[in-house]
N, C-alpha and C positions, 0 to 999 in steps of 0.2 A: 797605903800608897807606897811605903819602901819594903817591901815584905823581907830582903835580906838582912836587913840589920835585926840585931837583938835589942830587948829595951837597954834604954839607956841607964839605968840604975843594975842591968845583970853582967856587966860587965867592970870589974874593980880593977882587973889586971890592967898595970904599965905594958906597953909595947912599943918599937921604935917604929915610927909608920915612915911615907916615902921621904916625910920632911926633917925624916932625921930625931924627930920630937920625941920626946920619952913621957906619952901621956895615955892616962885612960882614953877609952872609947868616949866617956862624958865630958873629961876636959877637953879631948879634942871638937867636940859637938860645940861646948860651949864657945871655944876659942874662933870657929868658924863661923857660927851665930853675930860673936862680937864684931868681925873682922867685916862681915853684910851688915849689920848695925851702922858703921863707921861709914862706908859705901852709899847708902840711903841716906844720911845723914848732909851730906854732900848735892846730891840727888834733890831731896827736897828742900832744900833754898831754891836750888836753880827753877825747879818745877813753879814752885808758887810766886816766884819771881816775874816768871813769863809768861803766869797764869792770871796772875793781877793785871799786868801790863796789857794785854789782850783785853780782859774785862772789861779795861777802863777806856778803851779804845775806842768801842762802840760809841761810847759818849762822849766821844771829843766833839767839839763844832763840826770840823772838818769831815768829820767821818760820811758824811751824807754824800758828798759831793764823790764816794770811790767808783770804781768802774764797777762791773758785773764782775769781771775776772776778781779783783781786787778783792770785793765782796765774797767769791768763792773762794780764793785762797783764805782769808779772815777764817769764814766757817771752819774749812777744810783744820788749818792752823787750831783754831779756837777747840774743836772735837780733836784734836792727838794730844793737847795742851790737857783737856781737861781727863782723857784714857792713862797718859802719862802720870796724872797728881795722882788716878785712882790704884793705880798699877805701884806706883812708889808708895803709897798710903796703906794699902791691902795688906802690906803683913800683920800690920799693929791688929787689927782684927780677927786677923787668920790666928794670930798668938795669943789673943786674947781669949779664943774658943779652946784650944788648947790646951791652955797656960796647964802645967801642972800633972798633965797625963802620960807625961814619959814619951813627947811625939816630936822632942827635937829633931832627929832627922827628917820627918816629915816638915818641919815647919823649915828648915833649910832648905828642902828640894821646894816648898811653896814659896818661900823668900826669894831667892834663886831666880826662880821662873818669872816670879811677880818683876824682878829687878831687869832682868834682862827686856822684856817685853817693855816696860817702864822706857828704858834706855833709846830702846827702839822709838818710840812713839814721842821719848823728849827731842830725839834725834828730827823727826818728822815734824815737831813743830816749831826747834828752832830754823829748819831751815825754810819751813812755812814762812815764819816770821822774818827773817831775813827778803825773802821774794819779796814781800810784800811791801815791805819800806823799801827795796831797792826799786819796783816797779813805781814808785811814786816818785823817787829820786834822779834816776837815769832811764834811759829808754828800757823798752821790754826786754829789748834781745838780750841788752848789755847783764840787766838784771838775771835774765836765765844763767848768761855767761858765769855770771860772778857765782850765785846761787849753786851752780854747777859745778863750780870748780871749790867753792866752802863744803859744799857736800863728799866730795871727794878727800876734802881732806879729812871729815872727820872717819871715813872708812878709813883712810890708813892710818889716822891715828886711835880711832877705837876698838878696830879689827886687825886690820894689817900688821901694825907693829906688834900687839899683843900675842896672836897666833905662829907668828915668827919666833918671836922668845920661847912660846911655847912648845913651837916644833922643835929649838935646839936643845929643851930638856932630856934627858935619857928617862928621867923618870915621867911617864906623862898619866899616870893612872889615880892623880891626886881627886879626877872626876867625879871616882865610885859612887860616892854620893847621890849626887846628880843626874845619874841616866835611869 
């Protein structure tokens, strides 16, 4: 999968890489690893949080009486809720096939991938989840409105502002990894 990297154990030499770090090619692997550990870690509370609450939703009294729409959004909601836990959950796997074969970079560009897509999909069923209680709340439009404009915010705060900072870095090649 990363064909330009060397294994991780044939490299012992210190280098200063763009962060200034004075670490092998392993502790930087490692340190990167920990730093999406920490990330996911985060990730899934939220995930299973709003994956139970959806669950249990179906079985409220209430629930019978939703509209079609309502009903569709739930599913719609209920499938990114449940791609999201599998997408945050997938690396423990991924690492677990691994474990041991000198495939850290690989298991970072799969971590990475799994986390962002994850991100994506949590993004999609909170704001799922949000319509859905708002369309039962306020009228449809208002609920689109609101909807509309929470979604918005979380682009500029999960993209917008992050690709900003990043555009003002001179060093932007921390990616390598990654592509």
């Amino acid at each position: 999968m990363v064909q330009s990297f060397m294994a991780v154990g044939s490299n012992s030499k210190k280098s200063t890489g763009a962060g200034g770090r004075d670490e092998t090619e392993a502790e930087r692997l490692d340190r990167e690893y920990g730093e999406l550990l920490q990330e996911m870690r985060v990730l899934q509370a939220g995930v299973q949080i709003l994956f139970a609450f959806l669950l249990t939703l179906a079985f409220s009294s209430g629930f019978t009486k939703i509209s079609s729409f309502e009903r569709d959004i739930y599913v719609g909601t209920l499938i990114a809720a449940t791609l999201a836990a599998a997408c945050i959950i997938g690396p423990v796997p991924f690492h677990r096939v691994v474990f041991r074969r000198g495939m850290k970079a690989d298991l970072i560009v799969a971590t990475t991938r799994y986390v962002t897509v994850g991100l994506t999909l949590l993004l999609i069923a909170m704001i799922g989840a949000v319509l859905l209680v708002l369309d039962v709340l306020v009228s449809q439009g208002l609920a689109f409105a609101i909807t509309g404009l929470l979604a918005g915010v979380f682009v500029v705060l999960w993209l917008l502002v992050p690709y900003y900072a990043r555009a003002k870095e001179p060093n932007d090649d921390e990616d390598e990894i990654v592509s």
